[in-house]
C-alpha positions, -999 to 999 in steps of 0.1 A, spaced: 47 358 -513 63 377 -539 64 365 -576 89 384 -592 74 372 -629 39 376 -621 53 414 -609 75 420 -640 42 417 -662 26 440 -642 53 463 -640 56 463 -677 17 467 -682 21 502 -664 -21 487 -663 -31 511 -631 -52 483 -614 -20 472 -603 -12 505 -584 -6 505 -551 -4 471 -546 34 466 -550 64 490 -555 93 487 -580 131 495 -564 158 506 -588 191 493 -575 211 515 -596 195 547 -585 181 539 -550 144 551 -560 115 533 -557 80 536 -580 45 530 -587 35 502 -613 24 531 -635 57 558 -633 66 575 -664 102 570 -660 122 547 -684 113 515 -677 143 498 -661 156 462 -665 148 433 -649 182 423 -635 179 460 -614 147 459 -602 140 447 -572 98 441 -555 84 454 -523 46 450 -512 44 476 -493 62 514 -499 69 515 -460 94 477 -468 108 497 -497 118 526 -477 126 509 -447 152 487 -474 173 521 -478 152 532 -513 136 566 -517 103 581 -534 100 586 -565 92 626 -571 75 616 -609 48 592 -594 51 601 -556 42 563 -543 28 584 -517 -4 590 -542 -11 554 -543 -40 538 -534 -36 519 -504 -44 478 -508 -10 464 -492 -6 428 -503 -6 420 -463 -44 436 -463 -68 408 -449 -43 385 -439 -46 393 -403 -78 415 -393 -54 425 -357 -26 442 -382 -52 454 -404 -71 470 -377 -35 486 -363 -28 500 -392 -62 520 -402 -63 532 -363 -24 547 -369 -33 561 -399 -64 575 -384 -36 594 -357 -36 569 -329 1 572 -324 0 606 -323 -21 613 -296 -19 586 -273 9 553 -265 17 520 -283 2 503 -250 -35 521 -254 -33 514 -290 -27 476 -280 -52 476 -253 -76 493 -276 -73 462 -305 -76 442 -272 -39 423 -277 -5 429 -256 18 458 -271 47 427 -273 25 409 -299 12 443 -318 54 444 -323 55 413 -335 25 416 -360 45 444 -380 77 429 -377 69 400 -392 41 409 -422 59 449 -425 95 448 -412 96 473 -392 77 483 -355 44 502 -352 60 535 -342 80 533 -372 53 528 -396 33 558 -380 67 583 -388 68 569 -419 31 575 -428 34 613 -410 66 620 -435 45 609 -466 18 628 -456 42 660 -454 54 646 -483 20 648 -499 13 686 -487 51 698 -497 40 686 -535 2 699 -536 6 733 -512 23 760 -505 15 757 -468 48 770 -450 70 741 -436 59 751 -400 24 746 -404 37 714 -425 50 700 -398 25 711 -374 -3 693 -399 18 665 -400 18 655 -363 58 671 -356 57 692 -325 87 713 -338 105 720 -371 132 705 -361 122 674 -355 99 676 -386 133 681 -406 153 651 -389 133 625 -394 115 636 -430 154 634 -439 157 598 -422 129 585 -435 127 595 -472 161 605 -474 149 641 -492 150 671 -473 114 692 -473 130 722 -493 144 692 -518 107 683 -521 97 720 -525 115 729 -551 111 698 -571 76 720 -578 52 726 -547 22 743 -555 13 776 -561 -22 781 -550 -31 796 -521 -58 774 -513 -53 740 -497 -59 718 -524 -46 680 -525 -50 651 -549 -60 617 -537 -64 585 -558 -81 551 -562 -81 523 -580 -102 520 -606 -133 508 -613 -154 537 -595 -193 544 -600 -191 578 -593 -228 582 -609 -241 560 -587 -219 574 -553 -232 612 -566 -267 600 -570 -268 584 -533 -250 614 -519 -280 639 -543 -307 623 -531 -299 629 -494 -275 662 -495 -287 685 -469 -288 720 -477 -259 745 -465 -244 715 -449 -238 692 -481 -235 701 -515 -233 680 -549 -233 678 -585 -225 656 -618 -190 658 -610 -185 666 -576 -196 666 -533 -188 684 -504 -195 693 -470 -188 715 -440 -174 696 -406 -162 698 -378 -131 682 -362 -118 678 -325 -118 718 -321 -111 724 -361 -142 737 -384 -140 737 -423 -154 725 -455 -145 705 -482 -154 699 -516 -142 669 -536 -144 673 -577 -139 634 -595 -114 633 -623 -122 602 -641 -100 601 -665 -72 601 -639 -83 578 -611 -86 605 -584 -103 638 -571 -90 673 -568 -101 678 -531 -105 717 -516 -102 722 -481 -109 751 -460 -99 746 -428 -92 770 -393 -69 751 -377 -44 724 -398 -32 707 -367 -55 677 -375 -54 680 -411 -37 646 -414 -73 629 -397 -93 649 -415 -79 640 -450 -82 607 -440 -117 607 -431 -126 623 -462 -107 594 -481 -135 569 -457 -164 590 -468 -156 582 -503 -142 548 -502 -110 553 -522 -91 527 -504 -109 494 -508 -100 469 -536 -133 471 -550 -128 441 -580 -114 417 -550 -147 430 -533 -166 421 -564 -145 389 -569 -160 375 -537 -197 389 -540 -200 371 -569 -198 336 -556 -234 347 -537 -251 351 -570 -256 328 -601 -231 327 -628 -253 347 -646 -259 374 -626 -238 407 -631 -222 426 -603 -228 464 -613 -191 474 -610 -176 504 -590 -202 502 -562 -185 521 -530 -198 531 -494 -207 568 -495 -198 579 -460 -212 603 -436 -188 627 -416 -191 608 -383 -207 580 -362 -232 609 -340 -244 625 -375 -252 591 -385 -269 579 -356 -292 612 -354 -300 611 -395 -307 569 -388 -331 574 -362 -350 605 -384 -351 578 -410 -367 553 -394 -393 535 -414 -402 567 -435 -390 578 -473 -357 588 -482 -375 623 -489 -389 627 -457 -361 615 -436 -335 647 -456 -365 666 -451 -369 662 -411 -326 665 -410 -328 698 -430 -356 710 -407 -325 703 -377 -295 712 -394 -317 749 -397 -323 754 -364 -299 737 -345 -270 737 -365 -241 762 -359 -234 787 -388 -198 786 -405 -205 818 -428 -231 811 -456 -228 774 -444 -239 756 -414 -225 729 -394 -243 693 -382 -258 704 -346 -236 689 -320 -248 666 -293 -253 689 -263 -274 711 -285 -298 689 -293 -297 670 -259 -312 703 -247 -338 715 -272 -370 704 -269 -370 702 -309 -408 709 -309 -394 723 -349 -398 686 -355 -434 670 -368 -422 638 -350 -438 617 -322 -425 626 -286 -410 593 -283 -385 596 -314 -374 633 -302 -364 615 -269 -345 588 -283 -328 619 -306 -320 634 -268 -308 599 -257 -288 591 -281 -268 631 -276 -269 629 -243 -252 592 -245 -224 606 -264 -221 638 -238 -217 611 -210 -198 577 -225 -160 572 -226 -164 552 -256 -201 571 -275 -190 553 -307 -193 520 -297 -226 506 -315 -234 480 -288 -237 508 -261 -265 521 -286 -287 493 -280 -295 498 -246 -309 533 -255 -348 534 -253 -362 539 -295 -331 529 -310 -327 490 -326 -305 469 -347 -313 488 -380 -304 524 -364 -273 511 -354 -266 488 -389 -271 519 -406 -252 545 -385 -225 519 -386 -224 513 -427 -220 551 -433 -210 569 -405 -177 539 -398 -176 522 -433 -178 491 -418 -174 467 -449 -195 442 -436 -232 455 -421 -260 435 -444 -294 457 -439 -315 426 -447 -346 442 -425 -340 475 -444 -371 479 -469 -346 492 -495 -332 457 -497 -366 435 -489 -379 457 -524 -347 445 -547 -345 411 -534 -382 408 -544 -382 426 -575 -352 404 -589 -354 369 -573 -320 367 -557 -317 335 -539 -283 339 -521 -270 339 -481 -258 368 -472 -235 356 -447 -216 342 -482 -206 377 -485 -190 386 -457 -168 405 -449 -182 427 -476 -219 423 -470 -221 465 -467 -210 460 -502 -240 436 -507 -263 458 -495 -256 488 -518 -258 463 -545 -291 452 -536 -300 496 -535 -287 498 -568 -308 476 -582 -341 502 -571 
């Protein structure tokens, strides 16, 4: 429920820990804002509170063009009340409307497309098809501010089959045309550049130092204040490379990319890999009951990702019960001779590629380069290669391999590596007594405390 006091503090704190995760409507001038706008702050008796900025739109009230509520981090007050909804909602924002019906989405969370419409009727107001426009017009929204992209490619990127239908219902939902937007000062750079945020607190030492330690040459690259990587994306191929601006809560992300029409995905996948969504001190809040009062959470802790589930698998089962070293040793060793060049960069090796070498390249026993085969030649044959449970029944490949693929290469919030010798080494070394299962859902978030302890 709403608390319109508890709100007003916030709103007058401008503090940004309470971005995102409700919206300020001005009744006098139909606009509504982030907690932290730099407008004048308006009074009480005008101001009206929405959880969500799809409720605030969906109430008549438009976007801001000063803070863009676009640019907020995403932590919906609804988030975790209903794991169904919450589920719906990351799979729409991941596209799922775009490409296929409201009936496959249903059948794929395993519920009835009646009750999916109920579910966002009642906790957002308005139906899932709705909610997916409305995300596609704020992600044009978001490449109107931050590129210079023409509007047809806009569109295109944004999931609109035409311009026309791009311009309708950016105009319905926003009530701003796209050249409105434009002129209120698009970018001028040539390259694809776009801003995305979090909210604070964010270990980026730590993140960069995980990423470092396992960055694979011409396929990965990192420093003090940034990472990136090449990918490749149903058809598109391109590289990215995120830089971290502290001071603002966000990172300046670069993308080259041959082909925009998935660009929406791709963004978002990048947003996964670095973990800008979650509500890391409600994480924190919760992990804390598993220790003693006395024990300190390190802070910021977030799930460094890895492009997708097959690139996980493959590097999971080269690290099987051998150093960190070794393991980005053996995956550079692949990446160099399997891996498809994208100029002076190189792509992860794709599964039919590596189903047929005989990867002899690779100092490894016969019986891990045939699980490496099984597991490619599973995701050339399955309707459904992602699911971890499938994995299992592959010959060399257990319950860690698929832990693992599934902490970084899904961000699954709540994977605890307790057989992980990582792990076994910190509990030892610092006497936790605690159960894990205490922690979940966020026992992912466990587990990378329990690393960062090494």
């Amino acid at each position: 429920m709403l608390n319109p006091e508890i709100f007003q503090k916030a709103r007058l704190s401008r503090d940004p820990r309470f971005d995102g995760k409700f919206f300020t409507a001005v009744k006098t001038t139909g606009i509504y804002c982030r907690t932290i706008c730099p407008a004048t702050t308006p009074k009480e008796e005008n101001v009206t509170y929405f959880s969500t900025a799809v409720e605030a739109a969906n109430a008549g009230y438009r976007p801001c063009l000063r803070c863009r509520p676009d640019s907020a981090p995403g932590s919906p007050a609804w988030k975790g009340v209903n794991t169904t909804l919450e589920k719906a909602v990351r799979f729409i924002n991941e596209g799922a409307l775009q490409n296929s019906s409201l009936e496959d989405l249903a059948n794929r969370l395993g519920i009835g497309d009646r009750y999916l419409r109920q579910l966002f009727k009642k906790h957002l107001g308005i139906s899932p098809k709705a909610y997916a426009l409305y995300q596609q017009c704020l992600f044009a929204k978001k490449l109107l501010h931050q590129t210079n992209l023409p509007i047809t490619q806009i569109a295109l990127a944004s999931g609109f089959n035409s311009v026309r239908r791009f311009n309708d219902c950016f105009q319905s939902q926003l009530s701003l045309t796209p050249s409105e937007i434009r002129k209120s000062g698009g970018a001028t750079s040539k390259a694809l550049k776009l801003q995305l945020y979090y909210r604070p607190p964010y270990d980026w030492s730590f993140v960069c130092s995980f990423f470092m330690t396992r960055a694979i040459p011409n396929l990965e690259w990192c420093d003090k204040q940034s990472y990136g990587r090449t990918f490749e994306w149903l058809g598109s191929i391109g590289h990215f490379t995120a830089l971290h601006v502290e001071h603002k809560n966000r990172f300046d992300v670069a993308i080259e990319l041959d082909d925009v029409t998935h660009l929406k995905t791709i963004v978002n996948n990048i947003r996964r890999i670095l973990d800008l969504d979650v509500d890391i001190l409600a994480v924190e809040k919760d992990l804390q009951q598993c220790f003693d009062d006395t024990t300190l959470i390190n802070t910021g802790l977030r799930l460094p990702g890895i492009w997708n589930m097959f690139e996980a698998g493959i590097r999971a089962i080269l690290g099987q019960q051998i150093s960190v070293v070794s393991a980005r040793n053996l995956v550079t060793i692949l990446v160099t001779e399997l891996g498809q060049s994208n100029t002076e960069k190189q792509l992860f090796p794709i599964p039919q590629t590596i189903a047929e070498s005989d990867l002899d390249f690779l100092k490894i026993p016969a019986s891990r380069k045939q699980t490496l085969r099984n597991l490619s030649q599973h995701y050339l044959d399955s309707d459904n290669p992602d699911d971890p449970e499938q994995w299992l029944a592959l010959k060399g490949i257990g319950p860690w391999t698929v832990d693992y693929a599934q902490l970084r290469g899904l961000s699954n919030p709540d994977i605890y590596l307790g057989g992980d010798l990582g792990v076994k080494k910190a509990r030892m070394k610092s006497k936790y007594n605690f159960n894990p299962d205490q922690a979940s859902p966020w026992r992912s978030y466990l587990t990378f405390q329990l690393w960062s302890q090494l």
